[in-house]
N, C-alpha and C positions, 0 to 999 in steps of 0.2 A: 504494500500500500504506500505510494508516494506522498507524503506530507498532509497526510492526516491523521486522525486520533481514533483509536478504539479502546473501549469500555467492555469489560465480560464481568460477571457474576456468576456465579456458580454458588448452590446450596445443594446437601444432599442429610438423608435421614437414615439412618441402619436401624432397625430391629428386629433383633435376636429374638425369636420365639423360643427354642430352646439351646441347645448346647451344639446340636445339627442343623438346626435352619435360621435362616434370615432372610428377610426381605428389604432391598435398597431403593430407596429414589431418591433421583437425582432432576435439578432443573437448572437451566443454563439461561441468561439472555445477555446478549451482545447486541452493541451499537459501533456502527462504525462512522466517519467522516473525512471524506477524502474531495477535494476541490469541488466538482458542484453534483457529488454524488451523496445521498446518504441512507443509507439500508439499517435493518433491524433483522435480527437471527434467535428464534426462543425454541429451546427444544428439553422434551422431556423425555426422562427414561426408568425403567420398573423393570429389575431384577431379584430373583428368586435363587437361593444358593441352596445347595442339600450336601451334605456331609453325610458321608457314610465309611 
């Protein structure tokens, strides 16, 4: 990106159900700014872990 600014956020949440599972989500939003362009990017995501 030539001579502009970008912004990201990211939060995410984990819980452990028990000692073998958890479930993740995570959420992203990003702004960008570049000469006479300017976009937005939000994305979500939900993961399931199993240990065994």
């Amino acid at each position: 990106m030539a001579a502009g600014r970008q912004n990201i956020h990211t939060a995410g949440l984990n819980w452990y159900v028990s000692g073998a599972i958890r479930f993740m989500v995570a959420r992203q939003a990003r702004a960008t700014s570049a000469l006479n362009t300017d976009s937005k990017f939000d994305a979500a995501g939900f993961r399931t872990q199993v240990a065994f």
